[in-house]
N, C-alpha and C positions, 0 to 999 in steps of 0.2 A: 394459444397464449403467447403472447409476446412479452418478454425480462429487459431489463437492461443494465447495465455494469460500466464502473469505472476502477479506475486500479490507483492507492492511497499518491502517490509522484502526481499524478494528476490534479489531484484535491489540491495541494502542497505548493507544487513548484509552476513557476512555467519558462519558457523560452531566455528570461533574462538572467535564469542562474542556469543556463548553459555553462560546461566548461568544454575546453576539448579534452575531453579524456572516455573516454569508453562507458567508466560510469553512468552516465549519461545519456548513452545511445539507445532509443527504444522506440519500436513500433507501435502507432505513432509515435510521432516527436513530439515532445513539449510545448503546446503553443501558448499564444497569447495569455496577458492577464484577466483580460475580459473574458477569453476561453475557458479560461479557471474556473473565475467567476459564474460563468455561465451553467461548467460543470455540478459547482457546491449548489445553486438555486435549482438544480434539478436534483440531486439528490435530497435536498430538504424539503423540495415541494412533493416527492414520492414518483417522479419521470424516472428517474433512476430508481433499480430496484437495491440494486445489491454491490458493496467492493470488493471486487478480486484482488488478489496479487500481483497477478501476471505473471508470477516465477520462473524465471528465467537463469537458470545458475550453469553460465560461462564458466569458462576455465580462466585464468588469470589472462593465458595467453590469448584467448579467445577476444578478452578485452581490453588488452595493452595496447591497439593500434591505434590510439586515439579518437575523433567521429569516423572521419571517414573510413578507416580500414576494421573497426570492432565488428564483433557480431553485435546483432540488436537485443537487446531485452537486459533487465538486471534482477535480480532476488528479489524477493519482497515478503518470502514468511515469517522474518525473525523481524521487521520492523515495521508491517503493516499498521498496528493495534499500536504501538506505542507512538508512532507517527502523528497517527490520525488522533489518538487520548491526546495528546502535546497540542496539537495545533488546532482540531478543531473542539475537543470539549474542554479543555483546561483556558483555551480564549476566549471562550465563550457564541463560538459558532453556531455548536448542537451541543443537544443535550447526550450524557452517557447513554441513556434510553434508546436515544437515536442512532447513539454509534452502535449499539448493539444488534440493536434492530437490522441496520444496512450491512452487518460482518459477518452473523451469525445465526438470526431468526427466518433473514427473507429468504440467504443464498440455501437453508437447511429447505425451507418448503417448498423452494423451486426444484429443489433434489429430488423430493420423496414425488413431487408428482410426476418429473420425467422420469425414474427410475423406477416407481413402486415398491421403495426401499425405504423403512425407518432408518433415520439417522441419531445419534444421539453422543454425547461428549459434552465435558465437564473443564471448566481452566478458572483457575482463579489467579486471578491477579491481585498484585501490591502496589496501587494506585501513588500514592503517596513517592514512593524510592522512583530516584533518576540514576539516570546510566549514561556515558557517554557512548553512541553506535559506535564498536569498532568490528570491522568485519572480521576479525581472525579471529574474533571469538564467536564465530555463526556454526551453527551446527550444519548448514548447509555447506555441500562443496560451492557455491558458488559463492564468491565475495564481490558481485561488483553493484553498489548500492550509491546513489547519488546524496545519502543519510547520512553518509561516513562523517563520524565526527559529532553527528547534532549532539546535545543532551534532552535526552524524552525521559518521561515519566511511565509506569504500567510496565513491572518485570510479571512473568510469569510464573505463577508461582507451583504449577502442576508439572 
């Protein structure tokens, strides 16, 4: 069986909302528009299976050296869902159906089959309420999100 995955920064950004700041820094890098583009048409045609997060939670320090000297990767559990409900089902991308689908139905039964493990979990969200991302307020130790700031919609409500 061959999966495939992408990670929400991907779906979102690409190469020209680069900054130098550490933020930013990830395995891959951020590429083109078209690469975006390329990305979302394979997750809405079903090429892609499933999005990860990538989570990657640096220490401040870790990520203060701007590109060149940061480590690579940034967080992505506290602003996956709310990212992705903002940008691609609130604009009209995908449907919620879809988002569901690619976060929580496909990554769950690619689990139980390499695993031989039920999975199971419950969240409900409040589609409606927006938040502006600030990373101090992440439960995660890692704060370094290139999100910082947006205002998204989809708090969690469990």
């Amino acid at each position: 069986m061959v999966s495939a995955e992408t990670a929400p920064h991907y779906l979102v950004l690409c190469n020209e909302d680069v900054a130098d700041d550490g933020r930013f820094k990830m395995n891959p890098p951020l590429r083109s528009r078209e690469d975006r583009n390329a990305l979302l048409a394979g997750l809405l045609d079903g090429t892609i299976d499933c999005v990860a997060t990538d989570h990657a939670p640096h220490t401040a320090e870790e990520k203060s050296k701007g590109m060149a000297g940061s480590a690579f990767g940034i967080v992505g559990l506290e602003t996956a869902f709310p990212v992705l409900y903002t940008r691609l089902v609130r604009e009209g991308v995908m449907t919620l159906d879809q988002l569901v689908d690619v976060m929580a139905h496909k990554p769950r039964h690619l689990l139980e089959r390499w695993t031989g493990r039920a999975f199971t979990g419950n969240c409900a969200w409040d589609l409606e309420r927006s938040y502006v991302i600030d990373p101090d307020k992440f439960h995660s130790m890692g704060r370094a999100t290139p999100f910082a700031g947006w205002e998204v919609f989809g708090t969690c409500e469990t």
